[in-house]
C-alpha positions as CSV (number, residue, x, y, z in Angstrom):
1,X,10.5,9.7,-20.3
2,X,11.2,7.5,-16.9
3,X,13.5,4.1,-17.3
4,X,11.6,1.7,-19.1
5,X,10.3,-1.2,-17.2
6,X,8.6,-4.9,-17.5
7,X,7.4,-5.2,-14.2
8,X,4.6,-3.3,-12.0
9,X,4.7,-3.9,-8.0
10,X,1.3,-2.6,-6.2
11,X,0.6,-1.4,-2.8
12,X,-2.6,-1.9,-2.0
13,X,-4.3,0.1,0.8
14,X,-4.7,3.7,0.1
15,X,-3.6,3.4,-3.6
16,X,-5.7,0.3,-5.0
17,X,-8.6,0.3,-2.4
18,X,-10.2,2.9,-0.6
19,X,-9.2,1.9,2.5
20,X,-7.3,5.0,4.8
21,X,-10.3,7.1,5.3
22,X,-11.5,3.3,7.0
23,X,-8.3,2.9,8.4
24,X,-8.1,6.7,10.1
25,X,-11.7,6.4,11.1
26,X,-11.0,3.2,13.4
27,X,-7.9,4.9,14.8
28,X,-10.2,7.5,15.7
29,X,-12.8,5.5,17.5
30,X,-10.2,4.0,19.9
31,X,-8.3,7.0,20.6
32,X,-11.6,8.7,21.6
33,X,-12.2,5.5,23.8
34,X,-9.0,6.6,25.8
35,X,-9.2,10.3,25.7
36,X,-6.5,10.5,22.8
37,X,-6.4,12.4,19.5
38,X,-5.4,10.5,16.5
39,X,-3.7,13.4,14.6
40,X,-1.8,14.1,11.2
41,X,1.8,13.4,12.8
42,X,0.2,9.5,14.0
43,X,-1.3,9.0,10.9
44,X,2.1,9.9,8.8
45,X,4.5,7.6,10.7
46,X,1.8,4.7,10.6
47,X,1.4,5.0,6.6
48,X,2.5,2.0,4.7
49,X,3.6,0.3,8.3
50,X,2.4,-3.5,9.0
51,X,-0.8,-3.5,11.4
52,X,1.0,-5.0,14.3
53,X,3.9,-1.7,13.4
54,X,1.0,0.3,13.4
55,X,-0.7,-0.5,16.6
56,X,2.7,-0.4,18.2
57,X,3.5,3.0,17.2
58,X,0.5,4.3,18.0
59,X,0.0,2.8,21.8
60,X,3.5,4.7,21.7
61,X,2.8,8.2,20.5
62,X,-0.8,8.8,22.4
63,X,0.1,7.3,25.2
64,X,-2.4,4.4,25.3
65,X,-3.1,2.5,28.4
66,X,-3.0,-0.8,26.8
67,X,-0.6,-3.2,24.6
68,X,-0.6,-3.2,20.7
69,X,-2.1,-6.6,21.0
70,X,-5.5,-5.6,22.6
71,X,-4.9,-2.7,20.1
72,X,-5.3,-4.8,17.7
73,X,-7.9,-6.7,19.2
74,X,-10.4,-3.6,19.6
75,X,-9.8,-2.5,16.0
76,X,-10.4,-6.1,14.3
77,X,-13.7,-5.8,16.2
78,X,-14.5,-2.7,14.7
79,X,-13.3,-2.7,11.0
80,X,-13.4,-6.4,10.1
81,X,-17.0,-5.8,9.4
82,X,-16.5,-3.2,7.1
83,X,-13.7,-3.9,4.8
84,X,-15.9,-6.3,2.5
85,X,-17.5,-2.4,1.7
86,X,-14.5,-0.8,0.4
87,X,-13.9,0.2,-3.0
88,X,-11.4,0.7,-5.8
89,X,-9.9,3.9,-6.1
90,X,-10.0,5.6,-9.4
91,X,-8.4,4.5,-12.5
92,X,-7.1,1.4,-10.8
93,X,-9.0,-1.3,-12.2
94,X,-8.8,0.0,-15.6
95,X,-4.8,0.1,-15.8
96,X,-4.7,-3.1,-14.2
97,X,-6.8,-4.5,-17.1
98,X,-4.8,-2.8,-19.6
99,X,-1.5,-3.7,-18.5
100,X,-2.8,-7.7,-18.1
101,X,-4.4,-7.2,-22.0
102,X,-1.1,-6.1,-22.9
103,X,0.7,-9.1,-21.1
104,X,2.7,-7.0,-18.6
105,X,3.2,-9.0,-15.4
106,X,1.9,-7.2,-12.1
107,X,1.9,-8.0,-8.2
108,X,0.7,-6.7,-5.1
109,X,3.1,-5.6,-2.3
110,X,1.0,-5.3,0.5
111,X,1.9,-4.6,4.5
112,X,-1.8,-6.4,5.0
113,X,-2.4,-9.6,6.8
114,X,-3.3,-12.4,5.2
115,X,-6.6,-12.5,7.2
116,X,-7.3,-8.2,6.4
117,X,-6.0,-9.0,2.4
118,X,-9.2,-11.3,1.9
119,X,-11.5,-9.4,3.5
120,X,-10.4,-6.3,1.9
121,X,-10.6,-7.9,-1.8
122,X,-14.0,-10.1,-1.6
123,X,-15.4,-8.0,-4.0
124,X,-12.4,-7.7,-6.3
125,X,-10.9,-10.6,-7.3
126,X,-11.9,-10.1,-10.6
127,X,-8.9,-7.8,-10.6
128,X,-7.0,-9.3,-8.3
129,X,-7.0,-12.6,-10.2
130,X,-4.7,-10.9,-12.8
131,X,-1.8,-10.6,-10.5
132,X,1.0,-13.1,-11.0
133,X,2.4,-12.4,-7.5
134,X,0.8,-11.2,-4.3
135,X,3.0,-10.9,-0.9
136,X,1.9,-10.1,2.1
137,X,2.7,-8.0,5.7
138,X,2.7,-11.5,7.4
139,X,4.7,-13.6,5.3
140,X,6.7,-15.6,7.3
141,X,10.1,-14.8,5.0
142,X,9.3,-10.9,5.4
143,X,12.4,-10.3,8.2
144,X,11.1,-6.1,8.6
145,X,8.0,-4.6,7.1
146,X,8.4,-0.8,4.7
147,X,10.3,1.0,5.0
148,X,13.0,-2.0,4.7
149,X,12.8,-3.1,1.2
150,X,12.1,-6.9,2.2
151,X,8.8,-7.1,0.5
152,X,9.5,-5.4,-2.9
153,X,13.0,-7.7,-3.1
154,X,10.8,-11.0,-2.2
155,X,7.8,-10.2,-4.6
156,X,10.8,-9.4,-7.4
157,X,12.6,-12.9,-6.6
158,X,8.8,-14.2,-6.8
159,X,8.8,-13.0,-10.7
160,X,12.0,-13.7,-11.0
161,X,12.7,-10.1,-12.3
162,X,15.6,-7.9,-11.3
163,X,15.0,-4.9,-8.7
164,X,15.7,-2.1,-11.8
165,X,13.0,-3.3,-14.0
166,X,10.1,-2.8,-11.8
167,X,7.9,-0.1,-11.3
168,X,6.4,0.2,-7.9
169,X,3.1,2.2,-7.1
170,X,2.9,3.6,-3.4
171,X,0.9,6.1,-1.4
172,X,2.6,6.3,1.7
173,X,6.4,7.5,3.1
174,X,7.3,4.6,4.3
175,X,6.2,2.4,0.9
176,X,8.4,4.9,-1.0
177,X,11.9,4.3,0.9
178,X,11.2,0.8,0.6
179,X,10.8,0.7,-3.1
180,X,13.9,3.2,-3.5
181,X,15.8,1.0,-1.2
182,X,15.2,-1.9,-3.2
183,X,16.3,-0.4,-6.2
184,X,12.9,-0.2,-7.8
185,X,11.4,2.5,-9.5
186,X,8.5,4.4,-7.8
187,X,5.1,6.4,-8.6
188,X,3.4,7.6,-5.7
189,X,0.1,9.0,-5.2
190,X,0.2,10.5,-1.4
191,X,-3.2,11.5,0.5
192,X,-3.9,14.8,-0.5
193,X,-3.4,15.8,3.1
194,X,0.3,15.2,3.0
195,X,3.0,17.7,1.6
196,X,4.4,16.7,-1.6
197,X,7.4,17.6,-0.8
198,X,7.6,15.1,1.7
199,X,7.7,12.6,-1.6
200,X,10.3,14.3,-3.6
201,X,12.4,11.6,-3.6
202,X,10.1,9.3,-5.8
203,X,10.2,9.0,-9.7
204,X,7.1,11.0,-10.5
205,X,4.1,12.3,-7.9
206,X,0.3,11.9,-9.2
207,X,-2.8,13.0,-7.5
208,X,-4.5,10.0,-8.7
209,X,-4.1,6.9,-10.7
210,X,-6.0,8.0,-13.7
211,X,-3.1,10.6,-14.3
212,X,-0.9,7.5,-14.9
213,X,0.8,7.3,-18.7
214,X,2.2,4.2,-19.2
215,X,3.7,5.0,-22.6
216,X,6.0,7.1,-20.4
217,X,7.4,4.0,-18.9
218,X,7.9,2.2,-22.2
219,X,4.3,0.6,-21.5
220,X,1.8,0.1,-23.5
221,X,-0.4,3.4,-24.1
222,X,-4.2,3.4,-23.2
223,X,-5.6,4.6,-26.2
């Protein structure tokens, strides 16, 4: 058994939508453009980063002849298109209905723009609709993106819940120390690609949502 908790805090690319393999498939495209490799090491230290973080540290580590800015500009152009596509990962939809049956209270934590969070979720607001709080990479009270704990400590002032007894759901490094910084509890679900070990500092490790027991949380059980 894990401390018991009221609260659940979601990330949102990578562990509610299937968005990375998107995300590293983009990166890809524009490396390739400038005779760069967009590798394992890049992809770890952009996980769970804002998209303006992300295009910075990436101009940075290959080397790219151009500013994050028209970084950014080049990858908008090629994945804005295709976000409307992506999917729900598995087990996510049904836990979120669960929880929201069971009147738990959940929000969305997400280092996505404003402008990227709507086109991402078109198709899912069915689901989406059931969160009571949803903060995003842009908002203007965020002072530092993950792996600062701003956006976990606003979205828990948002629900007016304290740090302790929420329950935060990350895929990525940088999600993780931001949820342990904040004093939250954390389940995360890492690409497969990435060594576990890397994660040891979280709550509990699952290779998938569906894994997820909420009775161990002092949740309601999916029966």
């Amino acid at each position: 058994m894990f401390r018991s908790i009221t609260h659940i805090i979601y990330d949102l690319d990578g562990l509610l939508l299937d968005t990375e393999s998107l995300n590293e498939q983009i990166n890809r495209e524009i490396a390739r453009r400038y005779d760069r490799t967009f590798d394992l090491e890049v992809k770890m230290a952009i996980a769970g980063r804002t998209t303006l973080d992300s295009a910075r540290i990436i101009v940075d580590l290959l080397q790219i002849p151009i500013a994050p800015d028209q970084y950014l500009v080049e990858r908008s152009q090629l994945i804005n298109p295709r976000y409307q596509g992506v999917s729900a990962l598995p087990g996510t939809v049904e836990l979120i209905k669960h929880l929201a049956a069971h009147d738990v209270i959940q929000a969305i934590a997400t280092s996505s723009s404003r402008r990227n969070f709507e086109l991402k979720t078109t198709r899912h607001q069915e689901w989406i609709k059931l969160m009571t709080v949803v903060t995003l990479g842009d908002d203007v009270i965020i002072k530092q993106g993950k792996p600062a704990p701003d956006i976990f400590l606003l979205t828990a002032a948002r629900l007016n819940v304290t740090p302790e007894n929420c329950l935060v759901f990350e895929d990525s490094l940088a999600g993780m120390k931001a949820a342990i910084a904040a004093g939250m509890s954390v389940v995360v679900i890492p690409d497969p690609i990435f060594e576990k070990k890397l994660f040891s500092a979280a709550d509990q490790i699952l290779t998938s949502m569906v894994e997820f027991q909420p009775q161990d949380w002092g949740l309601p059980e999916i029966i």
